[in-house]
N, CA, C and O atoms as a CHARMM CRD file, in Angstrom:
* protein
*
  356
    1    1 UNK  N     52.77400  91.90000 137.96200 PROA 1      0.00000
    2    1 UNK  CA    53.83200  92.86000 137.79700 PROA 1      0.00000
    3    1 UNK  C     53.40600  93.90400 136.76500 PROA 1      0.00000
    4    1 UNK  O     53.22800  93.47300 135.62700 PROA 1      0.00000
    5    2 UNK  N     53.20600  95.26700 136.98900 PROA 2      0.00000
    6    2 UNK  CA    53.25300  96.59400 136.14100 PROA 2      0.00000
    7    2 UNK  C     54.14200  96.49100 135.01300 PROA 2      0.00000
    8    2 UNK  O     55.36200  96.40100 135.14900 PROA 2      0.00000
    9    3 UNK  N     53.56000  96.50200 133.91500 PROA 3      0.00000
   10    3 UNK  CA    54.39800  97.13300 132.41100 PROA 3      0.00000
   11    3 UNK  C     54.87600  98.47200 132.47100 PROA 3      0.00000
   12    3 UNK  O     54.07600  99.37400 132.72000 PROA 3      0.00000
   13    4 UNK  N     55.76800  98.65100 132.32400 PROA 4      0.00000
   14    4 UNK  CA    56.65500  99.78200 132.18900 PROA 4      0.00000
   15    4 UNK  C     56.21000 100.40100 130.90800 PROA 4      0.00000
   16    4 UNK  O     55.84000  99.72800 129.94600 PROA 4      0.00000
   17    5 UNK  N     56.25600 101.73700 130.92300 PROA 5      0.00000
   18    5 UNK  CA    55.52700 101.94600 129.57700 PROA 5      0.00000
   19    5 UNK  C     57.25000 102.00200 128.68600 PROA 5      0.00000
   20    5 UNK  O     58.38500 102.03800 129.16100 PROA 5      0.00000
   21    6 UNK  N     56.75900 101.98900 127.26200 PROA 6      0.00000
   22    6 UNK  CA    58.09200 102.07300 126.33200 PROA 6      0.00000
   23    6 UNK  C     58.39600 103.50700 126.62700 PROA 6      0.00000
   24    6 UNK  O     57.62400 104.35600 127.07000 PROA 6      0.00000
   25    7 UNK  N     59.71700 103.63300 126.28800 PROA 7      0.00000
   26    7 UNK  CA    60.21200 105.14700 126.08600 PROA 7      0.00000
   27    7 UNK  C     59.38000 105.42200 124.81300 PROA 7      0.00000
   28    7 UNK  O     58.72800 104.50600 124.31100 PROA 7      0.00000
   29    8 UNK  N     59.38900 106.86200 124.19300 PROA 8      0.00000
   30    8 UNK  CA    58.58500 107.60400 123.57200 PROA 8      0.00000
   31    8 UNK  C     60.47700 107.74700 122.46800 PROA 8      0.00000
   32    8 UNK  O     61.54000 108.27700 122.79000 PROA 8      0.00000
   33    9 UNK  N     60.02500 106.93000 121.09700 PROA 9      0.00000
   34    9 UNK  CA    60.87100 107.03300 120.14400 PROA 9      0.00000
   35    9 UNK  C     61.17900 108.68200 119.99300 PROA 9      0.00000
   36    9 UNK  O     61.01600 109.38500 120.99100 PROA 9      0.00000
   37   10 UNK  N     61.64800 109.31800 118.66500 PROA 10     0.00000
   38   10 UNK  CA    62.22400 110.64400 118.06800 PROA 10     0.00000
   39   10 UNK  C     62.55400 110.40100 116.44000 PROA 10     0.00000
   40   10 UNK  O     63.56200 110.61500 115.76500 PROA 10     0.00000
   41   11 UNK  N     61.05600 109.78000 116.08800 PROA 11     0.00000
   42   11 UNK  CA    60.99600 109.08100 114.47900 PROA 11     0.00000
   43   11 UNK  C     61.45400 110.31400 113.86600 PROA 11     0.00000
   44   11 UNK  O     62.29700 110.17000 112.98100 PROA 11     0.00000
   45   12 UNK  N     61.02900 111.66900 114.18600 PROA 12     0.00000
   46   12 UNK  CA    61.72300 112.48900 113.31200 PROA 12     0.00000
   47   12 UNK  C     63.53700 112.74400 113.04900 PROA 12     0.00000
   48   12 UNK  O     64.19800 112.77600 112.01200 PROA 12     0.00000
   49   13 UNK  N     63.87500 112.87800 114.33100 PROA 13     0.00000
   50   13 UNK  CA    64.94100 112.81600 114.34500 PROA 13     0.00000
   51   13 UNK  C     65.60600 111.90800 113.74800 PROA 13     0.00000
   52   13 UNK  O     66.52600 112.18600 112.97900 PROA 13     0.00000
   53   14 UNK  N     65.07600 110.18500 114.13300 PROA 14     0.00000
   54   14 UNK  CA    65.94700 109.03300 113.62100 PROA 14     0.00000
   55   14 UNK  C     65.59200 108.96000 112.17600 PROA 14     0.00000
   56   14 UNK  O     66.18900 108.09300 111.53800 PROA 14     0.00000
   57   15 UNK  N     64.70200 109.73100 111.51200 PROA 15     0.00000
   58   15 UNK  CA    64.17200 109.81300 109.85700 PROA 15     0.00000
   59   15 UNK  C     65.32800 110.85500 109.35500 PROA 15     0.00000
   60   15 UNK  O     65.83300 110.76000 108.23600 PROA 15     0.00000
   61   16 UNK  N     65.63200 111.69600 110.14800 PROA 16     0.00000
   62   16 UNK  CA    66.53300 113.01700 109.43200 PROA 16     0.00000
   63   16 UNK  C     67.91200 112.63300 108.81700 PROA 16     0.00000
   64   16 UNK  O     68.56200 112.85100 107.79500 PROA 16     0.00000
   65   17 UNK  N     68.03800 111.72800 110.35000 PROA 17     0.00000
   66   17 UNK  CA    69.80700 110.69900 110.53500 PROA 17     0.00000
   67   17 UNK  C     69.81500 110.11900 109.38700 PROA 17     0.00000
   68   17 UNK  O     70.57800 110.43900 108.47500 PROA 17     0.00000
   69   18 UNK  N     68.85100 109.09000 109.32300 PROA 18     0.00000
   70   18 UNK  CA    69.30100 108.33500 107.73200 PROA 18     0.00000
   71   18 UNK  C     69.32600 109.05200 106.56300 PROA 18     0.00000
   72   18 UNK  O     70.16800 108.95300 105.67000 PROA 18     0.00000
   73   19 UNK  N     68.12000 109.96800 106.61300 PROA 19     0.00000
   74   19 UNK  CA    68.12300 110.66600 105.25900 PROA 19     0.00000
   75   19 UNK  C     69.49000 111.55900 104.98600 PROA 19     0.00000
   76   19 UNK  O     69.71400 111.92100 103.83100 PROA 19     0.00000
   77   20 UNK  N     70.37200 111.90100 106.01600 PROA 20     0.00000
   78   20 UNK  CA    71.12900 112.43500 106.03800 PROA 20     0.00000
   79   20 UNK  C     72.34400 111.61500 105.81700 PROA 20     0.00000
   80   20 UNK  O     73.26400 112.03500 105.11500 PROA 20     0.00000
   81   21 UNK  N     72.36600 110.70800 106.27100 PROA 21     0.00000
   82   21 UNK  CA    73.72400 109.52900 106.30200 PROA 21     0.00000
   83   21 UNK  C     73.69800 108.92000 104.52700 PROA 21     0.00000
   84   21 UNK  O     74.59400 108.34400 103.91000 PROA 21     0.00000
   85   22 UNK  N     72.35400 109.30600 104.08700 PROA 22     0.00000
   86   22 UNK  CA    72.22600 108.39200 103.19300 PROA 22     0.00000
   87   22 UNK  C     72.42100 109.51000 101.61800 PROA 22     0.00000
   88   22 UNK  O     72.27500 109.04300 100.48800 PROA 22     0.00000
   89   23 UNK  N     72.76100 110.97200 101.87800 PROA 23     0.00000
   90   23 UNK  CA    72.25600 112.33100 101.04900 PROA 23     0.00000
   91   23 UNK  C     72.90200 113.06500 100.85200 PROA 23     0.00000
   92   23 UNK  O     72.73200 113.89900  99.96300 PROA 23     0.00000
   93   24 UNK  N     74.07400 113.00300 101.76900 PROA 24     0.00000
   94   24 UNK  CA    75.30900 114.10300 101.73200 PROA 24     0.00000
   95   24 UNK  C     75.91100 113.96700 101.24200 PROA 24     0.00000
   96   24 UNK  O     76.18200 112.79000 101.00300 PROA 24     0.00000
   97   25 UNK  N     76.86100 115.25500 100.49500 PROA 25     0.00000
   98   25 UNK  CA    77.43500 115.77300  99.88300 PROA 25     0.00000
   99   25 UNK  C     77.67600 115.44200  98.20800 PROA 25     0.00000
  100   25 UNK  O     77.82200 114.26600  97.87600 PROA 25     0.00000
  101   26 UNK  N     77.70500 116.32500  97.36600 PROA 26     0.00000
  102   26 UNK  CA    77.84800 116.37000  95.90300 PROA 26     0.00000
  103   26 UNK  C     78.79700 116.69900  95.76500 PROA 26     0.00000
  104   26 UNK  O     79.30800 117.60000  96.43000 PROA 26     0.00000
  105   27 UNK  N     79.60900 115.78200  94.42300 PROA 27     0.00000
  106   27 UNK  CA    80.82600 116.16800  93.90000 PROA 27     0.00000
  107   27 UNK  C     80.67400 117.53600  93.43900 PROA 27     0.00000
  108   27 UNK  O     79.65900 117.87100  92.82900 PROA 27     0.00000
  109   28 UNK  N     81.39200 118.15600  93.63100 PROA 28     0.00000
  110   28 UNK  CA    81.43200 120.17400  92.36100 PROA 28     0.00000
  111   28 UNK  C     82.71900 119.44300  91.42600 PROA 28     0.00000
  112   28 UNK  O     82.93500 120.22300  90.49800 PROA 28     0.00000
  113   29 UNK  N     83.14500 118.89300  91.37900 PROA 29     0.00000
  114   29 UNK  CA    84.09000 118.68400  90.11000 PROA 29     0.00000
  115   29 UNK  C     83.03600 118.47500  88.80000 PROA 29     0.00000
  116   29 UNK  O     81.92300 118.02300  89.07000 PROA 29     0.00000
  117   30 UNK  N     83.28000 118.71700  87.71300 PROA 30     0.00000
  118   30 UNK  CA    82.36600 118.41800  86.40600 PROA 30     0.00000
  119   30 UNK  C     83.10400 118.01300  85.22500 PROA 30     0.00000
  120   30 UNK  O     84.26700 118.41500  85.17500 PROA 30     0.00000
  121   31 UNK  N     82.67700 117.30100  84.26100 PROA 31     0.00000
  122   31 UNK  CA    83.13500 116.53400  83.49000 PROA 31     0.00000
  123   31 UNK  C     82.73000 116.77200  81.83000 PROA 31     0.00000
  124   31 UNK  O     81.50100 116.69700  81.81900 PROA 31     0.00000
  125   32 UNK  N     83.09600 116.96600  80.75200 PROA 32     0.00000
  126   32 UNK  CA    82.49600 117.60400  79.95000 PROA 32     0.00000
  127   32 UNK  C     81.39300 118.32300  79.88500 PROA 32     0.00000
  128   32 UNK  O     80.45600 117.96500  79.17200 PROA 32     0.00000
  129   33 UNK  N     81.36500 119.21700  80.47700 PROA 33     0.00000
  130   33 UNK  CA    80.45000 119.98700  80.89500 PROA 33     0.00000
  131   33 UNK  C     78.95500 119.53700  81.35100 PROA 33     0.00000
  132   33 UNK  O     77.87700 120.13100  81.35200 PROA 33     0.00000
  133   34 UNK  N     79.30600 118.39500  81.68800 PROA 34     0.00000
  134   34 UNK  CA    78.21900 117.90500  82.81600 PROA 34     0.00000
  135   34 UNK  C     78.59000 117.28800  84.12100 PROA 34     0.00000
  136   34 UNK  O     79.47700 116.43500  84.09400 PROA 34     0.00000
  137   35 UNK  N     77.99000 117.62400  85.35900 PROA 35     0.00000
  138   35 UNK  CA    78.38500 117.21700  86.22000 PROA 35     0.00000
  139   35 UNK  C     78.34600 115.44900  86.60500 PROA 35     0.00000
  140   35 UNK  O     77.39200 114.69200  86.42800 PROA 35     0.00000
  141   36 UNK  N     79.72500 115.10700  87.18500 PROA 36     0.00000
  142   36 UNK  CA    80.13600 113.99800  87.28700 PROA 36     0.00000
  143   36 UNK  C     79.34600 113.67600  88.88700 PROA 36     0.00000
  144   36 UNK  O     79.29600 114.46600  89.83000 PROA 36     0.00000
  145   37 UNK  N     78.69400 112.07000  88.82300 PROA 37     0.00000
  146   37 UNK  CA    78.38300 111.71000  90.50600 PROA 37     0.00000
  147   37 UNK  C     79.46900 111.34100  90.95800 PROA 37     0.00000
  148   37 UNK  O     80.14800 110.54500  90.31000 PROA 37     0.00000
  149   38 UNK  N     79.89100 111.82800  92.17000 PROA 38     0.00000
  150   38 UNK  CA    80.32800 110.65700  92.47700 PROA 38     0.00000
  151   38 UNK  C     80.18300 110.21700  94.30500 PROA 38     0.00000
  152   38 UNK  O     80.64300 110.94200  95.18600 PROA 38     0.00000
  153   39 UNK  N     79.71300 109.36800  94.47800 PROA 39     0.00000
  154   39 UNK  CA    79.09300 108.98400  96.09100 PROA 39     0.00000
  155   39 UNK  C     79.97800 108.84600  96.72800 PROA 39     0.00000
  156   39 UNK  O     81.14600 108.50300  96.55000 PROA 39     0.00000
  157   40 UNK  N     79.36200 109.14300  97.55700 PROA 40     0.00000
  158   40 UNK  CA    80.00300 109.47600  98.64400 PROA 40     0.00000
  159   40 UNK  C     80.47200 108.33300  99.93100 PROA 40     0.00000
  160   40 UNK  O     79.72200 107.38300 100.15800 PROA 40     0.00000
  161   41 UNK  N     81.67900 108.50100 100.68400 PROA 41     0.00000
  162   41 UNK  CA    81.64700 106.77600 101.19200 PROA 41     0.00000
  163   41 UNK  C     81.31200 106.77700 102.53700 PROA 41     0.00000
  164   41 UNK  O     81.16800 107.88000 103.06400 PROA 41     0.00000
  165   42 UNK  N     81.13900 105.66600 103.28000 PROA 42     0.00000
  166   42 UNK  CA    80.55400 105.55600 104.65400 PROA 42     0.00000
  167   42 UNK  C     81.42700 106.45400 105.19000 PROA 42     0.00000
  168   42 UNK  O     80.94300 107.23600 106.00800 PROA 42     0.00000
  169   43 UNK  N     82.99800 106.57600 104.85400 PROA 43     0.00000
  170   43 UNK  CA    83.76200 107.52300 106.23000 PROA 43     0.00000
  171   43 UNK  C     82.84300 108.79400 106.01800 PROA 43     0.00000
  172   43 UNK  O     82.17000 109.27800 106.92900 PROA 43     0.00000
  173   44 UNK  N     82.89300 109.44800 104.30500 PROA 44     0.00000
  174   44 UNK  CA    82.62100 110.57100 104.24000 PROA 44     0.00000
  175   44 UNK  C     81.44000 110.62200 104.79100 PROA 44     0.00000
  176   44 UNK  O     81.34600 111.81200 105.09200 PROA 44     0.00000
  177   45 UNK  N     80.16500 109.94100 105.22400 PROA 45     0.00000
  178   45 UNK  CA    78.85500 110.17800 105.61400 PROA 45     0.00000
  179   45 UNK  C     79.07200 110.62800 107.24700 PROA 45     0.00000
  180   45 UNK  O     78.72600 111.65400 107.83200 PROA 45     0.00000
  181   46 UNK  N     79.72300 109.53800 107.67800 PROA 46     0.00000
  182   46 UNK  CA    80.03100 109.36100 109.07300 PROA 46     0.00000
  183   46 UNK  C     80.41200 110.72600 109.59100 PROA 46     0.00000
  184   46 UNK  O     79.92400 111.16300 110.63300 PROA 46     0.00000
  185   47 UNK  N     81.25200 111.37500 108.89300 PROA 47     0.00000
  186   47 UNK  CA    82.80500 112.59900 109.21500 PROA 47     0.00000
  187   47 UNK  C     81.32700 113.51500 109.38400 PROA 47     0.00000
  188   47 UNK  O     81.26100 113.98200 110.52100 PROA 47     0.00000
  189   48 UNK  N     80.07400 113.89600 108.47800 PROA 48     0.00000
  190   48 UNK  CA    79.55200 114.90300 107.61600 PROA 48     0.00000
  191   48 UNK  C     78.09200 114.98600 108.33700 PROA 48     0.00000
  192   48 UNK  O     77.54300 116.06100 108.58100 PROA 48     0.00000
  193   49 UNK  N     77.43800 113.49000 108.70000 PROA 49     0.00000
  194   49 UNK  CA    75.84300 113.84800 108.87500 PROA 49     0.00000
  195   49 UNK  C     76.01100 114.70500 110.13600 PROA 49     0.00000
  196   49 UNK  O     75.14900 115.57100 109.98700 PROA 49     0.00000
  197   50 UNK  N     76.61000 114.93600 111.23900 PROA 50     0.00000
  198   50 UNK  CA    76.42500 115.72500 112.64700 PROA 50     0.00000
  199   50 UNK  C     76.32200 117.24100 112.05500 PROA 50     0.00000
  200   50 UNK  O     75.66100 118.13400 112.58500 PROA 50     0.00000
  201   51 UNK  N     77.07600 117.37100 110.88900 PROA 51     0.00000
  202   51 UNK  CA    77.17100 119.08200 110.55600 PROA 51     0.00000
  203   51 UNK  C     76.05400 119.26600 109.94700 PROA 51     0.00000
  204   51 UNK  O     75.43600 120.29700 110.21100 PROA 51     0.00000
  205   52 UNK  N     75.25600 117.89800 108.54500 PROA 52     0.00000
  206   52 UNK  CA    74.47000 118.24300 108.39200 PROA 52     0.00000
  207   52 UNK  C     72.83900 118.17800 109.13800 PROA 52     0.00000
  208   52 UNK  O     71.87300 118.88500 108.85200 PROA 52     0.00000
  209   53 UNK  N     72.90400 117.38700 109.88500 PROA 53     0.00000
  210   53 UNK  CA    71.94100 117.63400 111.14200 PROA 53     0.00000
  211   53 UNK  C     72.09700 118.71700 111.91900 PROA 53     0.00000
  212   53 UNK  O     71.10400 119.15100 112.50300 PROA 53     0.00000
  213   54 UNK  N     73.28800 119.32100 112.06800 PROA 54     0.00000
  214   54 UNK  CA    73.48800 120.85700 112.91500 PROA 54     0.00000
  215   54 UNK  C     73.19800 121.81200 111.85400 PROA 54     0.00000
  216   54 UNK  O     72.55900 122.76900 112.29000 PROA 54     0.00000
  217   55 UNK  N     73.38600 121.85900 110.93000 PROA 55     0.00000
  218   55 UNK  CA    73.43100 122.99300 110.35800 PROA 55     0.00000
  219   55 UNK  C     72.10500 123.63400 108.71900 PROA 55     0.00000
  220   55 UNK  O     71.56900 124.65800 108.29400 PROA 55     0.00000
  221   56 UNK  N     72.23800 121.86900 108.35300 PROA 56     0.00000
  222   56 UNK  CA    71.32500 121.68900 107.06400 PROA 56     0.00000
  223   56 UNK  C     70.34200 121.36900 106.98400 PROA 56     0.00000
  224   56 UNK  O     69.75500 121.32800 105.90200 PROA 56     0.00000
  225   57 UNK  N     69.63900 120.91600 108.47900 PROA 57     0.00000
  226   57 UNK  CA    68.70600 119.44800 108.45300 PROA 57     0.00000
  227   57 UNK  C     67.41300 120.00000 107.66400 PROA 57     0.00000
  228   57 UNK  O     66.74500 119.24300 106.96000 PROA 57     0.00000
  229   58 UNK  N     67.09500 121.39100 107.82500 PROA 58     0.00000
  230   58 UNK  CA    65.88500 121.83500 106.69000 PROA 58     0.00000
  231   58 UNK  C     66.18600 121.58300 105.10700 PROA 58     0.00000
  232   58 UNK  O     65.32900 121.23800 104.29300 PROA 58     0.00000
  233   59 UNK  N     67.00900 121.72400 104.93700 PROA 59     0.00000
  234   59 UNK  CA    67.75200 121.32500 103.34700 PROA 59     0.00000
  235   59 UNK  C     67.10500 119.45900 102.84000 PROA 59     0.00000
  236   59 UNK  O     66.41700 119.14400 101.87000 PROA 59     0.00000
  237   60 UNK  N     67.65600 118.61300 103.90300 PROA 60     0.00000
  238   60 UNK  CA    67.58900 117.21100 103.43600 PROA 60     0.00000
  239   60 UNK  C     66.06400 116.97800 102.97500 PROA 60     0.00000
  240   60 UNK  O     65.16500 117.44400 103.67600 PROA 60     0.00000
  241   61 UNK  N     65.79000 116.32400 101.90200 PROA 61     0.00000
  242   61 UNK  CA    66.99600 115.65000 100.95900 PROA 61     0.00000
  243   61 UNK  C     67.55000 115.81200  99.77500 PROA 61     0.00000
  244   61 UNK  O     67.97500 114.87700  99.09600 PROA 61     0.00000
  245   62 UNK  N     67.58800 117.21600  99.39200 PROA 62     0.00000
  246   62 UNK  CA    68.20600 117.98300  98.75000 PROA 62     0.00000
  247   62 UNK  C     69.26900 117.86500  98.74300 PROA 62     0.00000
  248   62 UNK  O     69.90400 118.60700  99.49300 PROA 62     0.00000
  249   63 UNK  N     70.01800 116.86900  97.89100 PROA 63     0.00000
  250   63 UNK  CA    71.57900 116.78100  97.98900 PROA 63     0.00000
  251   63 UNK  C     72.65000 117.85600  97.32500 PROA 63     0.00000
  252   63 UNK  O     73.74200 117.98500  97.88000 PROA 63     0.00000
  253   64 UNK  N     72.40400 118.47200  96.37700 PROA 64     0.00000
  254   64 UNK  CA    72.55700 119.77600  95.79400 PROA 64     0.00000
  255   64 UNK  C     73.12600 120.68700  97.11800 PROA 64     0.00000
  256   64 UNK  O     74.23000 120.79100  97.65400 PROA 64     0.00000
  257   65 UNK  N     71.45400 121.44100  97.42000 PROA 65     0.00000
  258   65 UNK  CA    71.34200 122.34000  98.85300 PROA 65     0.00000
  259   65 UNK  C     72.26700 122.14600  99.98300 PROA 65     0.00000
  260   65 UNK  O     72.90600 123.05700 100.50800 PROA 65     0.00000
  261   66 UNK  N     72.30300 120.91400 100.32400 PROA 66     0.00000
  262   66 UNK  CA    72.76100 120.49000 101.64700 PROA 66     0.00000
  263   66 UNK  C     74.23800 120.42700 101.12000 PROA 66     0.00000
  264   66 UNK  O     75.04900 120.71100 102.00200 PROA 66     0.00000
  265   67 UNK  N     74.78900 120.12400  99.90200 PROA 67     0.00000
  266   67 UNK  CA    76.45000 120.75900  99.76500 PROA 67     0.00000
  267   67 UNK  C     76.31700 121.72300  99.71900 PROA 67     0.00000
  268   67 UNK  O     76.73900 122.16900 100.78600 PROA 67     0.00000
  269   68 UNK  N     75.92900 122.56600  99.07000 PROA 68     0.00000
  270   68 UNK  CA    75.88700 123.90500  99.48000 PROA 68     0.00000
  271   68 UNK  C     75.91300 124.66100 100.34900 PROA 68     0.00000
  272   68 UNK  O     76.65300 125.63700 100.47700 PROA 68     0.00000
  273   69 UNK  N     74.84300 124.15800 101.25400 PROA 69     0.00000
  274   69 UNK  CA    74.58200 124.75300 102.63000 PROA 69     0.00000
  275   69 UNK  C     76.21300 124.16100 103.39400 PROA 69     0.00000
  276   69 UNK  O     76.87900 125.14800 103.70500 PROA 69     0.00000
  277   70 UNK  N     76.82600 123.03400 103.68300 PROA 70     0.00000
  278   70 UNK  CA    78.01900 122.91700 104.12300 PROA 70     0.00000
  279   70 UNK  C     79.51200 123.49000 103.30700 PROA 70     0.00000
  280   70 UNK  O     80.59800 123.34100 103.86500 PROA 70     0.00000
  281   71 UNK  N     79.41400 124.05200 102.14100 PROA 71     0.00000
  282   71 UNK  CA    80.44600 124.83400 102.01700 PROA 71     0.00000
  283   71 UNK  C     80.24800 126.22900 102.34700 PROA 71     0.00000
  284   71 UNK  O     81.20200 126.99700 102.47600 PROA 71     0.00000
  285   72 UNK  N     78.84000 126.64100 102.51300 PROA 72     0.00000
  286   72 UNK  CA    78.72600 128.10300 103.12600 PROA 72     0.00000
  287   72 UNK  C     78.86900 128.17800 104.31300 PROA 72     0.00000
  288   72 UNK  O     78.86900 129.28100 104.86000 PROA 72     0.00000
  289   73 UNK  N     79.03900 126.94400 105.06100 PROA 73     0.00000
  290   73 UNK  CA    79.04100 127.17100 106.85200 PROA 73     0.00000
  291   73 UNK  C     80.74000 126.21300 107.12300 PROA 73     0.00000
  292   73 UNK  O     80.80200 125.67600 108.22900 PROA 73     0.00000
  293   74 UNK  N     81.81300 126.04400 106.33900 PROA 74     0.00000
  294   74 UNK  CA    82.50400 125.31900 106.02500 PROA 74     0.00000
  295   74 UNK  C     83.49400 125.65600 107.35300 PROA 74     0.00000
  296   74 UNK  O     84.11200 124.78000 107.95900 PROA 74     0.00000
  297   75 UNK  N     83.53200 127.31200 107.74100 PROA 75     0.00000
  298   75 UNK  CA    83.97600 127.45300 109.24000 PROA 75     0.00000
  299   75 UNK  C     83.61800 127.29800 110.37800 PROA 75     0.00000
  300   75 UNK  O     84.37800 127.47200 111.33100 PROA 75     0.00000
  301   76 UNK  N     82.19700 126.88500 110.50800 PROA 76     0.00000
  302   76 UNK  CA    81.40500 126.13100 111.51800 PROA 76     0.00000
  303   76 UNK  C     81.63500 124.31700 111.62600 PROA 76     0.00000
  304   76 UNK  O     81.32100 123.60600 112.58100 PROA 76     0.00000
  305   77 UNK  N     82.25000 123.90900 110.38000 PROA 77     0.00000
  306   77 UNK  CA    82.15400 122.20300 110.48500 PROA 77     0.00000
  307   77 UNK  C     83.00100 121.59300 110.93100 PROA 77     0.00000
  308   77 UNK  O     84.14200 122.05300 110.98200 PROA 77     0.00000
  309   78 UNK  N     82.63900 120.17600 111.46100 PROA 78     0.00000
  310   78 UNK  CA    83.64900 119.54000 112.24500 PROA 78     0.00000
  311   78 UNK  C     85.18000 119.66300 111.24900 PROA 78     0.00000
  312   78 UNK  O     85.35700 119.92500 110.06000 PROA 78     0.00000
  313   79 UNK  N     85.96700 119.39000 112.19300 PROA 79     0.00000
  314   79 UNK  CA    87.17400 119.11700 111.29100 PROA 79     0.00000
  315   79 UNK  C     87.43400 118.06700 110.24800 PROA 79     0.00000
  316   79 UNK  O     88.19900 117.92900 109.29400 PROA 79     0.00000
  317   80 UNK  N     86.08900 117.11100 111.06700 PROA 80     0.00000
  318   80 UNK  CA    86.29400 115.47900 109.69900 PROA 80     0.00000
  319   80 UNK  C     85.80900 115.89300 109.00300 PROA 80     0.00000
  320   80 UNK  O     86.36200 115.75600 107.91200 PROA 80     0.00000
  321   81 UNK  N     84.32700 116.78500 108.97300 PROA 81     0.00000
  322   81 UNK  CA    83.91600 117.26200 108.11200 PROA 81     0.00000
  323   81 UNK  C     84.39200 118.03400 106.88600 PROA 81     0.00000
  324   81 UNK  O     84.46000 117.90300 105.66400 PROA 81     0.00000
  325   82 UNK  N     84.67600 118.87700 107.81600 PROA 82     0.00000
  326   82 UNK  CA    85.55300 120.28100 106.95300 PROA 82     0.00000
  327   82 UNK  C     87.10200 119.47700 105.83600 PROA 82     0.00000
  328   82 UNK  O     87.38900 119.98900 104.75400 PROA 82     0.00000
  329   83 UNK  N     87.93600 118.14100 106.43000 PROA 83     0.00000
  330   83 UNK  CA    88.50300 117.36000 105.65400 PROA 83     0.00000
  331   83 UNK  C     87.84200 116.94400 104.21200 PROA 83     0.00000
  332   83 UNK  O     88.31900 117.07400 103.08500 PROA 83     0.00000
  333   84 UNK  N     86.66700 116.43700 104.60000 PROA 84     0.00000
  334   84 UNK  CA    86.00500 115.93600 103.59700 PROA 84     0.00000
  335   84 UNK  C     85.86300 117.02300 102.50300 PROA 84     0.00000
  336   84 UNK  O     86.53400 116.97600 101.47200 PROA 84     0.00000
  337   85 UNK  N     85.04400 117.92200 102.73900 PROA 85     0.00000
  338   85 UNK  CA    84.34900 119.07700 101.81900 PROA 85     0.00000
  339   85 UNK  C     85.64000 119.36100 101.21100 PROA 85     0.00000
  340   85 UNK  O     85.54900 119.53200  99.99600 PROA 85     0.00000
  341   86 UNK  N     86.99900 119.47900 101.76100 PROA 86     0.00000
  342   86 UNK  CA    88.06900 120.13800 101.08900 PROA 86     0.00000
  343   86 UNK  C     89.03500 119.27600 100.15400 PROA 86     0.00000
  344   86 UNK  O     89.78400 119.50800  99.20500 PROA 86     0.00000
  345   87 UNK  N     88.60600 118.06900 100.96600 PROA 87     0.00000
  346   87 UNK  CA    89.14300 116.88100  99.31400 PROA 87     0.00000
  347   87 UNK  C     88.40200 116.94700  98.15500 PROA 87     0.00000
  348   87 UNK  O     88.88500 116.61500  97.07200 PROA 87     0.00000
  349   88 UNK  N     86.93200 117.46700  98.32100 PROA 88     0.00000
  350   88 UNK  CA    86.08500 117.36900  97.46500 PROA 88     0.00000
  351   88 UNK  C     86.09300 118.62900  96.11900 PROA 88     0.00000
  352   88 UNK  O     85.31700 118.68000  95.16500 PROA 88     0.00000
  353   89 UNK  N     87.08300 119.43400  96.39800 PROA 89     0.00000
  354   89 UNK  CA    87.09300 120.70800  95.73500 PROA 89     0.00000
  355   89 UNK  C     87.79600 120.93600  94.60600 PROA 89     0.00000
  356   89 UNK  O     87.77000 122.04700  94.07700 PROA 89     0.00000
């Protein structure tokens, strides 16, 4: 019986996903004049990596950039998205 060859993976792509699931978004609130972390949670990753794979994926893993880059495109983002970024403000 013939081996089927494997499908041909998309390591870049499936490298972007995590780095992205795992990178998004920065608090802008600040705290005695230093900025406060604060991470971000699985919903918020979930709501956020499709915009930042649509819109940021040259940015990652620049977590800085890539908020940035999604409050400058904030009328392009999903609506879970666009939820998120606007609790965050």
């Amino acid at each position: 019986m013939p081996r089927l060859p494997k499908p041909k993976s998309q390591p870049i792509l499936k490298v972007a996903a995590l780095l992205a699931v795992g990178i998004t978004l920065m608090p802008a609130a600040a705290s005695a004049g230093e900025a406060t972390q604060r991470h971000e949670t699985l919903q918020e990753r979930q709501a956020c990596t499709p915009d930042v794979l649509r819109l940021c994926r040259s940015l990652v893993p620049d977590r800085q950039a890539i908020t940035d880059c999604l409050a400058a495109n904030s009328e392009r983002l999903s609506p879970a998205c666009h939820e998120v970024m606007a609790q965050r403000q």
